[in-house]
C-alpha positions as CSV (number, residue, x, y, z in Angstrom):
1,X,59.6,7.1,-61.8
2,X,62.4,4.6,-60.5
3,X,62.0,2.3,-57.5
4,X,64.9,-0.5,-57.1
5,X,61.6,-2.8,-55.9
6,X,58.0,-2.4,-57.3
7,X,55.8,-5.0,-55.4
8,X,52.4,-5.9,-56.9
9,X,49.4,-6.1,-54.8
10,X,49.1,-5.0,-51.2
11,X,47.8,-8.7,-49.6
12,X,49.7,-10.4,-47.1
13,X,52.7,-11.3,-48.8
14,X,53.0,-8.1,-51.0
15,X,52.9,-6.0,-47.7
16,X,54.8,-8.3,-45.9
17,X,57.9,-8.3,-48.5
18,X,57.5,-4.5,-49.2
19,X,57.9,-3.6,-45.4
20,X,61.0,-5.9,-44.9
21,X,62.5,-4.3,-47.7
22,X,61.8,-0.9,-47.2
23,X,63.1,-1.4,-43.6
24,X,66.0,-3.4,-45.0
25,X,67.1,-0.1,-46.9
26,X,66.1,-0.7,-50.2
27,X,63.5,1.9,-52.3
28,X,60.2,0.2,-52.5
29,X,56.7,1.1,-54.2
30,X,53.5,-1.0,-53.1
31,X,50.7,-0.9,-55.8
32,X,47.0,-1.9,-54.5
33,X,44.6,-1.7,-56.9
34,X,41.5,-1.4,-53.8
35,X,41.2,1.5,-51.6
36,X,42.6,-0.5,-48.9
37,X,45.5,-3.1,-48.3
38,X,44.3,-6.5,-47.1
39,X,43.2,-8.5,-50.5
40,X,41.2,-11.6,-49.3
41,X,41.6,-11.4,-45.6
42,X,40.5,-7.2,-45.5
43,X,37.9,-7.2,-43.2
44,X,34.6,-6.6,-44.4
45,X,31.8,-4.1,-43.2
46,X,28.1,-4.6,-43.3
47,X,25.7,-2.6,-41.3
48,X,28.5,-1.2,-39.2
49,X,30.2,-4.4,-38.5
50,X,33.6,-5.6,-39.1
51,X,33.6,-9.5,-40.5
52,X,37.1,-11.2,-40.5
53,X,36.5,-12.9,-43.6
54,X,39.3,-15.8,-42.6
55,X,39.3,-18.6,-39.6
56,X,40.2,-16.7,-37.1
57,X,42.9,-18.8,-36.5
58,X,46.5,-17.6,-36.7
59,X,50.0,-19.5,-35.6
60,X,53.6,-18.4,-35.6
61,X,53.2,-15.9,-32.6
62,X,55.5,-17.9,-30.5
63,X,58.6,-16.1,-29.6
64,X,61.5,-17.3,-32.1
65,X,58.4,-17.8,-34.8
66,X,57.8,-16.2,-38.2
67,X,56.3,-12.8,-36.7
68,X,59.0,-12.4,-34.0
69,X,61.8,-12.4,-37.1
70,X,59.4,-10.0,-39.2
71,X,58.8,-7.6,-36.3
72,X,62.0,-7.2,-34.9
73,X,62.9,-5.6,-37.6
74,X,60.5,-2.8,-38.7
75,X,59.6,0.3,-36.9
76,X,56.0,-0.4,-35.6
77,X,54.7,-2.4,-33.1
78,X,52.9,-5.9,-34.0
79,X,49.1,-5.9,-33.6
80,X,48.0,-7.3,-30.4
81,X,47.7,-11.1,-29.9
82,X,45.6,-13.9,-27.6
83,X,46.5,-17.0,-27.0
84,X,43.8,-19.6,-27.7
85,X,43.2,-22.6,-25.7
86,X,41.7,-24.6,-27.0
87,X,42.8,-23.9,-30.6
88,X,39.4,-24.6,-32.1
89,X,36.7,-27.6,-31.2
90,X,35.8,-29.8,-34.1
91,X,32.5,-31.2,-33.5
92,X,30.9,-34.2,-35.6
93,X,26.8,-34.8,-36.6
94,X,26.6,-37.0,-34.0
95,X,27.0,-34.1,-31.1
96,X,30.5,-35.3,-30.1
97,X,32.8,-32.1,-30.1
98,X,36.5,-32.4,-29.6
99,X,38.6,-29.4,-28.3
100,X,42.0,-29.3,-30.0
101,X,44.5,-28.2,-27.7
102,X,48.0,-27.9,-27.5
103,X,48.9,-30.1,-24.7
104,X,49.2,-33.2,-26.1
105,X,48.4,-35.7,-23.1
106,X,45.2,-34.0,-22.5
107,X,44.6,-34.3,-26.5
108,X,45.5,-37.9,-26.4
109,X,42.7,-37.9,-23.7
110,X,40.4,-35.9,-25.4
111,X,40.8,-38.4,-28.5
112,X,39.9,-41.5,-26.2
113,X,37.0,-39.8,-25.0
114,X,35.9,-38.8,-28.5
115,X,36.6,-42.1,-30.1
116,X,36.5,-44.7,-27.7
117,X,35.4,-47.2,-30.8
118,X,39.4,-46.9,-31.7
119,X,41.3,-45.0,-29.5
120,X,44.6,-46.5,-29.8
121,X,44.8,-46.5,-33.0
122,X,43.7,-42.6,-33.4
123,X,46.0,-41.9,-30.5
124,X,48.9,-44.0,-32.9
125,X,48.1,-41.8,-35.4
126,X,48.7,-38.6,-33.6
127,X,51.8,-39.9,-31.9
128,X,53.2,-40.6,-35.9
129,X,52.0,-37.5,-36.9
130,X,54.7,-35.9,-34.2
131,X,57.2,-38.0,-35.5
132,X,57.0,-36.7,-39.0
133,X,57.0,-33.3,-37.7
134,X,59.9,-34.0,-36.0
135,X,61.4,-35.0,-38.6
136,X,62.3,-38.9,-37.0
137,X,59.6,-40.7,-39.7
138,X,61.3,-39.5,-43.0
139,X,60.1,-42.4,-44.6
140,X,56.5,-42.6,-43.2
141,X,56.4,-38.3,-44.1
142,X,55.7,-39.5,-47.5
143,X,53.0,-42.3,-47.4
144,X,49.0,-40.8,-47.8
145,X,47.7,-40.5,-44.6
146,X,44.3,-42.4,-45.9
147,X,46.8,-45.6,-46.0
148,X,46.9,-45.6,-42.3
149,X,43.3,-44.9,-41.2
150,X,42.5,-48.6,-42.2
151,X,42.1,-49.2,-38.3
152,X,40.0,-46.1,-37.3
153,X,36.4,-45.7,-37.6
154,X,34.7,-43.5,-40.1
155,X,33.9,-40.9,-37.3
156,X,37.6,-40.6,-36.5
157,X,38.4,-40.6,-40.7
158,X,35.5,-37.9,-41.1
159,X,37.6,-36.0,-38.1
160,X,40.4,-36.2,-39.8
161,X,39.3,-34.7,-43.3
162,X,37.2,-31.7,-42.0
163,X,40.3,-30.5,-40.1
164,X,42.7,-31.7,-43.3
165,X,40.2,-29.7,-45.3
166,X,40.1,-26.5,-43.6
167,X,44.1,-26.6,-43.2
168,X,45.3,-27.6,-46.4
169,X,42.5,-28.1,-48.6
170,X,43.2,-32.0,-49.2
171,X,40.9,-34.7,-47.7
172,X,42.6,-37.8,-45.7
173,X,42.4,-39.8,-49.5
174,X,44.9,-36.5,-51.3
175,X,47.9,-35.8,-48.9
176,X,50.5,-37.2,-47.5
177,X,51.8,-37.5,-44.0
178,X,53.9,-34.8,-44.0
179,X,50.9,-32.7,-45.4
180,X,49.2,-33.6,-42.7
181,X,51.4,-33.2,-39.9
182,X,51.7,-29.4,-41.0
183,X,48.0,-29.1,-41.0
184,X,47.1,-31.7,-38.1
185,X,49.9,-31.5,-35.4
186,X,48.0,-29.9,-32.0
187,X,49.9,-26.6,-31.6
188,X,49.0,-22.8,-30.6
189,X,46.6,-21.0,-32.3
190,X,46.7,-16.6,-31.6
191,X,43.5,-14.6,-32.0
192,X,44.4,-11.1,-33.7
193,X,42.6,-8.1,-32.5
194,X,41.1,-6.5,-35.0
195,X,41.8,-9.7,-37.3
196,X,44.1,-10.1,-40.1
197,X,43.3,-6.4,-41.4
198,X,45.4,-5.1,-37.9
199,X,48.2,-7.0,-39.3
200,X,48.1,-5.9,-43.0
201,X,47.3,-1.9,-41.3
202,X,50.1,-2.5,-39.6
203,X,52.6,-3.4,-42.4
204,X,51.7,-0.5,-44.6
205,X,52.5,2.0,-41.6
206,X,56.0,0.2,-41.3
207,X,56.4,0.4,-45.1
208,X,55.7,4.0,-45.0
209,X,57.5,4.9,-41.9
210,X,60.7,3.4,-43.5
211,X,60.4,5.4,-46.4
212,X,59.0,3.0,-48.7
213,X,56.0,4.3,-50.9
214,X,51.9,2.7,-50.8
215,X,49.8,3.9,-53.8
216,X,46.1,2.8,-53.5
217,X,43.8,3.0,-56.3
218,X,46.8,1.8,-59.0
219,X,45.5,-1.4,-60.7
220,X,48.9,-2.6,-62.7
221,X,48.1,-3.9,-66.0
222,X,51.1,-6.0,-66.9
223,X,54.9,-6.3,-66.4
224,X,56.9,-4.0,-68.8
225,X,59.8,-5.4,-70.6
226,X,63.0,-3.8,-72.4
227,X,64.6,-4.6,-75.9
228,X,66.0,-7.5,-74.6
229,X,63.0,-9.0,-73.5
230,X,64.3,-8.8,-69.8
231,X,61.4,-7.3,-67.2
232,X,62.1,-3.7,-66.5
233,X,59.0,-2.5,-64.5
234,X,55.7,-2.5,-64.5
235,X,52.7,-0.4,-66.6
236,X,50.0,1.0,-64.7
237,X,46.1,1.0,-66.1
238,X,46.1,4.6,-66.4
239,X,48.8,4.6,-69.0
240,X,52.1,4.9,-66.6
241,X,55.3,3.0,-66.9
242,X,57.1,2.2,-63.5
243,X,60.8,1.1,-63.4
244,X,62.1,-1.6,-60.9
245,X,66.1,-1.8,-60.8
246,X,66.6,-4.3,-59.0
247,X,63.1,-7.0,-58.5
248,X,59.5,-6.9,-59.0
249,X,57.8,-9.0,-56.2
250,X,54.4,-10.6,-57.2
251,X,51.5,-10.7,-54.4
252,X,49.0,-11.9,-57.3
253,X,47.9,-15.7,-57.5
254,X,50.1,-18.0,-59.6
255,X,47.5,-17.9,-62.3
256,X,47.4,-13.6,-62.5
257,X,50.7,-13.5,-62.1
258,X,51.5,-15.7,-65.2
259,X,48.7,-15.0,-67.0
260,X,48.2,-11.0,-66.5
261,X,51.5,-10.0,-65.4
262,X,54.3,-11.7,-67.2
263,X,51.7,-13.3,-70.4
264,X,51.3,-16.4,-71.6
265,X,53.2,-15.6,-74.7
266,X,56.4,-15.3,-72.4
267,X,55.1,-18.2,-70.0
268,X,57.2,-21.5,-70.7
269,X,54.9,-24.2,-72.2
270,X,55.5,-26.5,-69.1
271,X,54.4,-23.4,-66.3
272,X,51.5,-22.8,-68.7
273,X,50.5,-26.7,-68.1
274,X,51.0,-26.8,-64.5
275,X,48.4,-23.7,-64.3
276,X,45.7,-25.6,-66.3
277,X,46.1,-28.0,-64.4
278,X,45.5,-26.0,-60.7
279,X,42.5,-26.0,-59.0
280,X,41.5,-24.8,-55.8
281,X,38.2,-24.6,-53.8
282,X,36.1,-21.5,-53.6
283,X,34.7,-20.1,-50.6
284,X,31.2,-19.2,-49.7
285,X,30.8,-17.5,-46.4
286,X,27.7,-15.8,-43.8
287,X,27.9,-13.2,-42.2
288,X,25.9,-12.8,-39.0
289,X,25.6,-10.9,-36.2
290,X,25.0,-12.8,-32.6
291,X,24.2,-11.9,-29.5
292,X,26.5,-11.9,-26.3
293,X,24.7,-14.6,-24.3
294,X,24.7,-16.6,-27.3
295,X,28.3,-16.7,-27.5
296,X,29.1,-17.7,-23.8
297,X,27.0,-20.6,-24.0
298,X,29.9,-22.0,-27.1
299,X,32.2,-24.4,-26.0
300,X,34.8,-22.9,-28.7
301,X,34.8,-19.3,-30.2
302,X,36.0,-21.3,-33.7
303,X,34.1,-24.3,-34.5
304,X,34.5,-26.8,-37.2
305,X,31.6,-28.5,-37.8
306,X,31.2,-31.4,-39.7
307,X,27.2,-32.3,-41.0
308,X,27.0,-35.1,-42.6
309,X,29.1,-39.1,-42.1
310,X,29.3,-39.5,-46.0
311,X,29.3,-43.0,-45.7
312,X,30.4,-45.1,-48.3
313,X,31.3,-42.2,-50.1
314,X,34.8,-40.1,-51.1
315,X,34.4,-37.0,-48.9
316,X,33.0,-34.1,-50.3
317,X,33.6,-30.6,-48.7
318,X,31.0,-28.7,-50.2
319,X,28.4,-27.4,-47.8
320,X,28.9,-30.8,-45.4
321,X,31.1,-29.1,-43.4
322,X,31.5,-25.3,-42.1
323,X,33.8,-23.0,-39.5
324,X,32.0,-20.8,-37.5
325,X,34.3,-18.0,-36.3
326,X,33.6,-15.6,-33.7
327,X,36.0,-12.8,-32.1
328,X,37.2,-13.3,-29.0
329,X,36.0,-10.2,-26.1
330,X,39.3,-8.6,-26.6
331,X,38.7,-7.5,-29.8
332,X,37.4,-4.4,-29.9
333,X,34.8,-5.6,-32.5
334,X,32.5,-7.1,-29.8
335,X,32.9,-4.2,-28.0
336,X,29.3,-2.7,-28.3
337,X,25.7,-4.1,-29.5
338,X,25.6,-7.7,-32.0
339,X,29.1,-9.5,-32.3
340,X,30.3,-9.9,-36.3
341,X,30.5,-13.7,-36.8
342,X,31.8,-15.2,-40.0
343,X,30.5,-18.7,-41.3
344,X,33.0,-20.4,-44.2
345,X,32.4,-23.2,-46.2
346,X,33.5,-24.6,-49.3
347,X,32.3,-24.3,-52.9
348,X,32.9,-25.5,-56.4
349,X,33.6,-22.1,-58.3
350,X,33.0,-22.9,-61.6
351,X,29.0,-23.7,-60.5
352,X,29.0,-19.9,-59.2
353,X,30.4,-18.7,-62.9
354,X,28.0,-20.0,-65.7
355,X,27.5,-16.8,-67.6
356,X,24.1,-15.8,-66.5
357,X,22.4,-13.3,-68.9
358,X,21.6,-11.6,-66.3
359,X,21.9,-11.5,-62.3
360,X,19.3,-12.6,-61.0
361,X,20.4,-16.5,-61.2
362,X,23.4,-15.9,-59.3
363,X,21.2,-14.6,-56.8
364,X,18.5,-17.7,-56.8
365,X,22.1,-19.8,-56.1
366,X,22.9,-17.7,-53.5
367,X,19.5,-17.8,-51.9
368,X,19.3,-21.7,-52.4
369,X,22.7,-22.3,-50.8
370,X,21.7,-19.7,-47.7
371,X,18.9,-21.5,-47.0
372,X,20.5,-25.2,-47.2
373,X,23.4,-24.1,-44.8
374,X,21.3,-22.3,-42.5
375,X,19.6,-25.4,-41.9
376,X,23.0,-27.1,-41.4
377,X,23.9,-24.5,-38.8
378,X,21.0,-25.3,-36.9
379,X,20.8,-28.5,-37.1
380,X,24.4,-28.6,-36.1
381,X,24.6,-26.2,-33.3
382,X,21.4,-26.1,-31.9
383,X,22.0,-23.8,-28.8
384,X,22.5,-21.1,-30.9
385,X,18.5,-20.9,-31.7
386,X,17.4,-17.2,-33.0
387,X,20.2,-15.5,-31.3
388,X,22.0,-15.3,-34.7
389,X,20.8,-12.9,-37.6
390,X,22.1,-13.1,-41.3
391,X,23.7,-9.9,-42.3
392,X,25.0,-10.8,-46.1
393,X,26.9,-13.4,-47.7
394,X,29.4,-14.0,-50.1
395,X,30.4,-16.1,-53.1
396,X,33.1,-16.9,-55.4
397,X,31.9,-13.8,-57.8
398,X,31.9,-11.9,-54.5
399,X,35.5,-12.6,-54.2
400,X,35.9,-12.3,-57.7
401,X,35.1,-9.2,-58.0
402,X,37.1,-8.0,-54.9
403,X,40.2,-9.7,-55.6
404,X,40.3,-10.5,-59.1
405,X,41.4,-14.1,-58.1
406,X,40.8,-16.4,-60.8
407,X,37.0,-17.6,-60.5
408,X,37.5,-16.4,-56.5
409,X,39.8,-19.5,-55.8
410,X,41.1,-19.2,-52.7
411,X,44.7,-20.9,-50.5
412,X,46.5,-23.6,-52.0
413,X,45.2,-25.0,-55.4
414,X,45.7,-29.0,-56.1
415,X,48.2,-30.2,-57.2
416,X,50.8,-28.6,-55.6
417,X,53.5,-26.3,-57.5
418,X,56.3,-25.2,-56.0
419,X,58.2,-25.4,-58.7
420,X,56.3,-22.2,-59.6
421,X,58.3,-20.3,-57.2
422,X,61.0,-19.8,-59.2
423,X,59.8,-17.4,-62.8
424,X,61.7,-17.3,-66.2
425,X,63.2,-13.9,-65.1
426,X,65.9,-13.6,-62.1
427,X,64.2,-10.4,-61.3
428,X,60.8,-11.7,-60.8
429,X,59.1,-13.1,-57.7
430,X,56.2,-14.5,-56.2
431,X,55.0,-13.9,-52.8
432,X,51.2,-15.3,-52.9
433,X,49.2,-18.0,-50.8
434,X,48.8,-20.2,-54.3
435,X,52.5,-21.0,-54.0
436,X,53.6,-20.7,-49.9
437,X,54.6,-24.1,-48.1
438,X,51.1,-23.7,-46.0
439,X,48.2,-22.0,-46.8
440,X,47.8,-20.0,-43.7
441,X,49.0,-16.5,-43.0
442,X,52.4,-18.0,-41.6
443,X,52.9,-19.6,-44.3
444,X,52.7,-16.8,-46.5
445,X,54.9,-14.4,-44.6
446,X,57.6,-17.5,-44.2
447,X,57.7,-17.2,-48.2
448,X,57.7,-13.0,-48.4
449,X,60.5,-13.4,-45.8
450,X,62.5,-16.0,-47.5
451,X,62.3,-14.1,-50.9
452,X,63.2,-10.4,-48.7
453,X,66.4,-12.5,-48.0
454,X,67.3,-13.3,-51.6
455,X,67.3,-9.8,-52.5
456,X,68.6,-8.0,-49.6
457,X,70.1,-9.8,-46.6
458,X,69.3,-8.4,-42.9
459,X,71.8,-6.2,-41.7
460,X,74.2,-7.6,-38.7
């Protein structure tokens, strides 16, 4: 069969490109390999709850923003939305919590409050990171924010890298101002209802209502190339070959897409490098349920919590720091009995992928990890008492095997490769979160909507 687009995997980008396309006019096939679209942000179900397995945390619903131009162009209607205010409340082992709201005098005067020890200069350092976003600091975008923290105290520093961490995967001592403007800069965070599955539900209906085609349950084994060597399609697992006319849009990770789709034996030597060279974290998360009373008495329904100073230390992500997300009471998920809370930290994948003989050390790992972070938890956020029960959890080799992402990584992988963007083959593109400007769900739509423009420009 003959598509003029083939799009591989239904995630965020995949869905996101297909749907623009097929609105656009263009014939478009969507192949998903799960029964479901979503990839890593599909909500998952556990005793009849529905865990967002993300933040909880969403930007670019401001009129004029990313989902605006995506939306006004296909024939659904966008899930529905909350503002958040604040954003999220980050809140330190000493007790201090700090609300992170959009306003930015009352953020300046939350950050004096927080950090009276050095308030001007963390105020300075907000007041630069609006510059750079604005685009008046060119030269100061590209200095490492860690180079300008010299006058702050390590609480404000440790501020800094939980929120630098959980936005862009980089501590204060790996990124650069303009990094960290993108990740730091108060703005508007959005609550989806339903979370980030509403939005990928939503984007297979448009695709489908436009006349573009979603097949579930059709792993692609590789790209399939003519004569010439050129990229003609794609071959299915079960043996079929799928022709693309015109592009093939790649939703899978840098590595899969390389390494599974195109080959390494057709990867230039100096893309094959770059990939050795990636690394991103893994992500081990709790799932819990909570009670109702328990979650009025939060200051925050998303919390980032930071556990331990690290003093005279680099800082270290892993485990010293989680994000406790909870759905607001819009969402039709706390609607009756227990409320679904997700709990996300960071990991090292490779320690979760040792080649156990057999199972049951992965699950002494998990159970060793569980019980180290539930004591962080408490310790951390000690109103929350018994009123939260552990469901199930989930590792790298969780995501693993959901996703097939290389050793579970998830977001953006260190260093940074945007030269990976552009494949050996005009016809060939990448949509995924391992190459978008930002790691967040923005992000990734801003890249499936700037590669929807290459191939097929908006009608007037």
């Amino acid at each position: 069969m003959n598509y003029e687009v083939v799009v591989v995997g239904g995630g965020i980008g995949g869905l996101t490109a297909a749907a623009l396309l097929a609105a656009r006019g263009l014939n478009v096939c969507l192949f998903e390999r799960q029964t479901q679209v979503g990839g890593c942000v599909a909500n998952v179900e556990h005793q009849g709850l529905q865990f967002e397995p993300t933040f909880g945390l969403y930007s670019g619903w401001e009129s004029g923003g990313i989902y605006d131009r995506v939306f006004s162009e296909l024939p659904v209607k966008a899930p529905t939305v909350r503002s958040l205010s604040p954003g999220y409340s980050v809140r330190l082992p000493d007790g201090v919590e700090v609300p992170v709201v959009e306003d930015l005098e009352q953020y300046e005067n939350n950050l004096a409050v927080a950090f009276p020890e050095c308030s001007t200069a963390a105020i300075d350092f907000y007041r630069n990171l609006s510059q750079v976003a604005a685009g008046t600091k060119p030269d100061l975008a590209r200095e490492f924010v860690s180079a300008h923290l010299n006058k702050c105290s390590l609480r404000f520093r440790r501020f800094i890298d939980v929120q630098m961490q959980t936005f862009a995967q980089r501590s204060s001592d790996e990124c650069s101002y303009e990094t960290a403007a993108v990740a730091l800069a108060p703005g508007k965070f959005w609550s989806i209802e339903g979370g980030a599955q509403s939005l990928t539900d939503v984007l297979a209906e448009s695709l489908k209502a436009s006349g573009g085609t979603l097949r579930l349950n059709s792993p692609v084994l590789r790209l399939a190339f003519g004569p010439d060597g050129a990229p003609v399609g794609v071959d299915l697992l079960n043996g079929e070959r799928v022709i693309a006319t015109q592009a093939i849009i790649s939703n899978l990770t840098a590595w899969d897409t390389y390494g599974k789709l195109i080959g390494m034996s057709r990867t230039p030597a100096a893309v094959s490098s770059q990939l050795k060279q990636m690394r991103a974290w893994g992500a081990y998360q709790i799932f819990l349920s909570m009670d109702r009373a328990a979650a009025t008495r939060l200051s925050s329904r998303r919390i980032l919590a930071l556990t331990d100073w690290q003093e005279n230390e680099s800082y270290n992500p892993e485990f010293n720091q989680f994000v406790l997300s909870v759905p607001e009471d819009f969402d039709s998920r706390t609607n009756e009995g227990p409320i679904p809370v997700t709990l996300s930290t960071f990991t090292n994948v490779e320690d979760w992928f040792s080649f156990h003989e057999d199972h049951s050390a992965h699950e002494e790992q998990d159970q060793s990890v569980l019980e180290t972070i539930w004591a962080r938890l408490h310790a951390t956020m000690p109103e929350l008492g018994d009123s939260v029960e552990v469901i199930e959890t989930a590792t790298p080799q969780t995501f693993y095997e959901n996703t097939r992402r290389k050793f579970g990584m998830i977001g953006q992988p260190s260093p940074s490769t945007p030269s990976l963007r552009t494949t050996p083959f005009p016809n060939v593109f990448l949509v995924s979160d391992t190459i978008a400007a930002s790691a967040d769900v923005a992000g990734v739509l801003d890249l499936a909507f700037s590669v929807v423009a290459s191939l097929r420009p908006a009608r007037n």
